[in-house]
C-alpha positions as a Python dict, from the first residue, in 0.01 Angstrom:
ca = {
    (1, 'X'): (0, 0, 0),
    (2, 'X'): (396, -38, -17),
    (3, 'X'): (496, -261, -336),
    (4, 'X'): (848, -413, -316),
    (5, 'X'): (1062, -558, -584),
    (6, 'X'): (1385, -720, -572),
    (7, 'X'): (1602, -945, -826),
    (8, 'X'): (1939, -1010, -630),
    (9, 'X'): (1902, -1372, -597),
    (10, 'X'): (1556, -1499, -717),
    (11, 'X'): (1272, -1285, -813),
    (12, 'X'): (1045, -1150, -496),
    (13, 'X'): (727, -923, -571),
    (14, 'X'): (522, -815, -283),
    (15, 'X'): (248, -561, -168),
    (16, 'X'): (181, -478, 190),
    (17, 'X'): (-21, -219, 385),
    (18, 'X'): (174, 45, 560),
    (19, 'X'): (104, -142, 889),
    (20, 'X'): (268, -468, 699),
    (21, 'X'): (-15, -667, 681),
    (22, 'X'): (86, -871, 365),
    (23, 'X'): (-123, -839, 86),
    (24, 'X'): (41, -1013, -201),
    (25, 'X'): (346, -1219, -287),
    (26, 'X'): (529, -1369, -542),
    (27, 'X'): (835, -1499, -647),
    (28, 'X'): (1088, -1734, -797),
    (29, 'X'): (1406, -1904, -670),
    (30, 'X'): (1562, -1883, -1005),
    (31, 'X'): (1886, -1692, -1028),
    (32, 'X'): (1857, -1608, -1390),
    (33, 'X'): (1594, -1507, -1642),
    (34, 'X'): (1441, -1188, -1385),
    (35, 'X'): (1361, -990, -1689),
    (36, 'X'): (1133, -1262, -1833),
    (37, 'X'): (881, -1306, -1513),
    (38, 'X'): (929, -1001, -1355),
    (39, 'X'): (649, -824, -1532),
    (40, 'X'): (443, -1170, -1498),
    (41, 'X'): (498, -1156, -1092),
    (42, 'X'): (384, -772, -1111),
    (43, 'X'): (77, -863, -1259),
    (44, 'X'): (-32, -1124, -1025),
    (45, 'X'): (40, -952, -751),
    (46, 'X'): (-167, -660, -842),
    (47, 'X'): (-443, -866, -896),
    (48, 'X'): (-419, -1044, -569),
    (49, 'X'): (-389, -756, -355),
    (50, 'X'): (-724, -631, -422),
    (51, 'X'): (-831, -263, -401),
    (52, 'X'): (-599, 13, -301),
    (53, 'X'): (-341, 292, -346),
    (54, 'X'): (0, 215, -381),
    (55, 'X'): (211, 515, -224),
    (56, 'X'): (605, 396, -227),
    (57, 'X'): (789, 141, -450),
    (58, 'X'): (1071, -68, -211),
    (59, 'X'): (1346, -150, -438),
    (60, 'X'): (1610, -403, -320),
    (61, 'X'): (1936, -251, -403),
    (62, 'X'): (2138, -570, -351),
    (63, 'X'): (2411, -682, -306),
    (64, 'X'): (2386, -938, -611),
    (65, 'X'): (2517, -950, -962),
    (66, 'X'): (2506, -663, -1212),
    (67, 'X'): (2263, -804, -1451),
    (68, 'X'): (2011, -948, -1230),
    (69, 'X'): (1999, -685, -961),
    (70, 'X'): (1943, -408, -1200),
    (71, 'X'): (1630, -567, -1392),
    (72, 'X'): (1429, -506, -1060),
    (73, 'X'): (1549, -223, -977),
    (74, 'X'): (1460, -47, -1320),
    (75, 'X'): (1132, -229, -1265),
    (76, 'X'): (1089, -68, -919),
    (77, 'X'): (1136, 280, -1085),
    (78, 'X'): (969, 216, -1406),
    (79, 'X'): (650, 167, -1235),
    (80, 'X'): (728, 435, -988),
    (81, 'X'): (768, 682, -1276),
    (82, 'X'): (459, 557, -1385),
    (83, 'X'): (239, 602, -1072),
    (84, 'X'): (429, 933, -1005),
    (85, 'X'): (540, 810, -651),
    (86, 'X'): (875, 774, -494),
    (87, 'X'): (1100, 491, -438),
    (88, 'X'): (1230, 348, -114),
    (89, 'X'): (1570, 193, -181),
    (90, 'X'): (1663, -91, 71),
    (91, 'X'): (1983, -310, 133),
    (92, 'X'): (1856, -640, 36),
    (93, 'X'): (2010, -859, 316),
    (94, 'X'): (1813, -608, 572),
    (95, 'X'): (1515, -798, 410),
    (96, 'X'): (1666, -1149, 500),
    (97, 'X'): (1804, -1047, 856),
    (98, 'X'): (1404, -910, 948),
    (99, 'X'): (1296, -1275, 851),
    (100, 'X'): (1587, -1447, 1026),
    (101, 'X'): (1466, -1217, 1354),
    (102, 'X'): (1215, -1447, 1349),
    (103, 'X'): (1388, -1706, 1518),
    (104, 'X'): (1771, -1574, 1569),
    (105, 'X'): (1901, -1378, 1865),
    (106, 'X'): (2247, -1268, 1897),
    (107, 'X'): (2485, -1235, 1661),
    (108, 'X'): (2400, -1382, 1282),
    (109, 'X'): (2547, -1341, 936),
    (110, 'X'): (2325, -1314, 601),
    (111, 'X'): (2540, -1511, 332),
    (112, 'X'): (2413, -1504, -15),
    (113, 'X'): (2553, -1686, -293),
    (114, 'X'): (2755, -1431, -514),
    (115, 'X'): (2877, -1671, -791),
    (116, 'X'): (3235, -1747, -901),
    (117, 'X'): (3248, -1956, -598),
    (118, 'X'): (3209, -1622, -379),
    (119, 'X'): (2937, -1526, -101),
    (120, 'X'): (2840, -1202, -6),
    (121, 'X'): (2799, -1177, 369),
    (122, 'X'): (2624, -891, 671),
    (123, 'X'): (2634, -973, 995),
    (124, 'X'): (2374, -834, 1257),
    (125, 'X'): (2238, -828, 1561),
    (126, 'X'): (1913, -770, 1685),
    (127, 'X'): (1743, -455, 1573),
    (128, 'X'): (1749, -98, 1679),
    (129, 'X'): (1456, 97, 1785),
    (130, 'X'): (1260, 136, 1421),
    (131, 'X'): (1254, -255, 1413),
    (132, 'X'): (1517, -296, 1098),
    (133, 'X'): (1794, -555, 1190),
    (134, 'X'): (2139, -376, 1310),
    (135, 'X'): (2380, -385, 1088),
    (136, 'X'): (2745, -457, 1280),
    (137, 'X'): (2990, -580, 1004),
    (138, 'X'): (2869, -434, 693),
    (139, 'X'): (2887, -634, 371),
    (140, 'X'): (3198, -804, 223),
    (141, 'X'): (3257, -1005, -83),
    (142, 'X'): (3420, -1346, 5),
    (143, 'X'): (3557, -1704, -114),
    (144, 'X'): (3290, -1939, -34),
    (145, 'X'): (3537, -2163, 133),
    (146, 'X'): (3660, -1891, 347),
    (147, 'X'): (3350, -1777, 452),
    (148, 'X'): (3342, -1980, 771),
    (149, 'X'): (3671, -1861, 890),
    (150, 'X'): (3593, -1516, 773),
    (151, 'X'): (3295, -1545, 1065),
    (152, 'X'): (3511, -1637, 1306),
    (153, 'X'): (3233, -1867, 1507),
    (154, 'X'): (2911, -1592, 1374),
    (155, 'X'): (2569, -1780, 1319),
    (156, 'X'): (2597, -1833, 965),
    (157, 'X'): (2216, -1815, 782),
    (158, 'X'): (2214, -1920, 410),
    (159, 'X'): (1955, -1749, 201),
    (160, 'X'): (1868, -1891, -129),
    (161, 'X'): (1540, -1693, -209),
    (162, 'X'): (1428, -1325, 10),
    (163, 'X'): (1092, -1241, 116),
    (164, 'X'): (935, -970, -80),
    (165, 'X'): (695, -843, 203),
    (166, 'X'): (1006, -810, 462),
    (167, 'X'): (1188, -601, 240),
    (168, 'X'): (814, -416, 180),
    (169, 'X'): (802, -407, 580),
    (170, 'X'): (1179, -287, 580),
    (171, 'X'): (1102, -6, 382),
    (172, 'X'): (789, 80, 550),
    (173, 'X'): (985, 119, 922),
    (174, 'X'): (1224, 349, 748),
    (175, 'X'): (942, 539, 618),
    (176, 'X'): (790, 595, 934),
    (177, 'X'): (1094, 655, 1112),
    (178, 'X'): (1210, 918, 835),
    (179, 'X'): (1492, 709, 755),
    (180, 'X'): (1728, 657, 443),
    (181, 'X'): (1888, 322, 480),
    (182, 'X'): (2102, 352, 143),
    (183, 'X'): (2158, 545, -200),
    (184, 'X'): (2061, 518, -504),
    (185, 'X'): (2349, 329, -610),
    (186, 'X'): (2306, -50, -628),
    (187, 'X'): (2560, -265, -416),
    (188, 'X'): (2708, -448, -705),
    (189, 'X'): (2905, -768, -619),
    (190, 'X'): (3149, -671, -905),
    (191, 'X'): (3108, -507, -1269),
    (192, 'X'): (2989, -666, -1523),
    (193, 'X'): (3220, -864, -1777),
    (194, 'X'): (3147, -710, -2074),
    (195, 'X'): (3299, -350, -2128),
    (196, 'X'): (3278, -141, -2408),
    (197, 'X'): (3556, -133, -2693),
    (198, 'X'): (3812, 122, -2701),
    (199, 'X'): (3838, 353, -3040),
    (200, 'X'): (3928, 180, -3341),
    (201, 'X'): (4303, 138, -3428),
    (202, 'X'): (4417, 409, -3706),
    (203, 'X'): (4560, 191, -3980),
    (204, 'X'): (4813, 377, -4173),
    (205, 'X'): (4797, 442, -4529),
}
């Protein structure tokens, strides 16, 4: 079984088979507090699933803000570390375009709320031969009321919550196609505000 996690806009916890037959999922729409039902959304999917090995952790690697998106991601390792297999790290608007496939064709743009009055946006179209959506315009960080002129006339899909088993079924097609889709660097919307202090003024005697 694939598990995926990802904490760039809600919460989404899924297992799948390798085929992606879905197994398990769970999740929350809420932007804020991932840290305090992550582990809760773990557990229940684990026990939902039913028997099984789990073989690869997916771990959406944004973009989304700093706090949030890195609470799943050290989640995603954590329990990789634990289980002693490796994770899959996957662009998380790859896992919104594969549901959008669902009833888009052509051109379409992923647009994610990025706060500050800001959307993150990926435009694709189609998907290539593995079955994960085609990136053509890779991600940019825009003013939400520019967005529409930024697309120029592109199919614009807002995406409040992702789907845990299409970013599971994301990973899984780069798997079996031997594929990295992205490093293990998370695509941060911007840094965080808090920075640490510089050294202490010398105060003269």
């Amino acid at each position: 079984m694939i598990l995926a996690v990802d904490t760039s806009l809600g919460t989404a916890v899924a297992l799948i088979d390798a085929d992606g037959t879905r197994r398990a999922e769970a999740g929350t729409a809420d932007p804020l507090g991932h840290a305090e039902v992550i582990g809760v959304l773990l557990a229940e999917v684990l026990a939902d699933a039913g028997p099984g090995d789990i073989t690869h952790v997916v771990a959406g690697m944004g973009p989304g803000p700093f706090t949030g998106l890195r609470i799943g991601i050290a989640a995603a390792r954590a329990f990789a570390l634990g289980r002693g297999i490796p994770v899959v790290a996957v662009p998380s608007h790859l896992a919104a375009a594969l549901t959008a496939l669902e009833t888009a064709s052509g051109p379409f743009a992923i647009v994610t709320d990025a706060r500050r009055r800001e959307v993150a946006i990926t435009v694709f179209d189609g998907a290539d031969a593995d079955g994960i959506p085609r990136v053509i315009a890779e991600t940019v960080l825009v003013k939400a009321v520019d967005a529409d002129a930024h697309l120029a006339g592109v199919r614009r899909i807002d995406v409040p919550t992702l789907s845990g088993a299409d970013l599971a079924c994301v990973g899984a097609r780069a798997l079996g196609a031997g594929r990295t889709l992205t490093g293990d660097e998370p695509l941060y919307m911007r840094h965080p505000d808090v920075t640490m202090p510089g050294a202490p003024k010398k105060v003269g005697s």
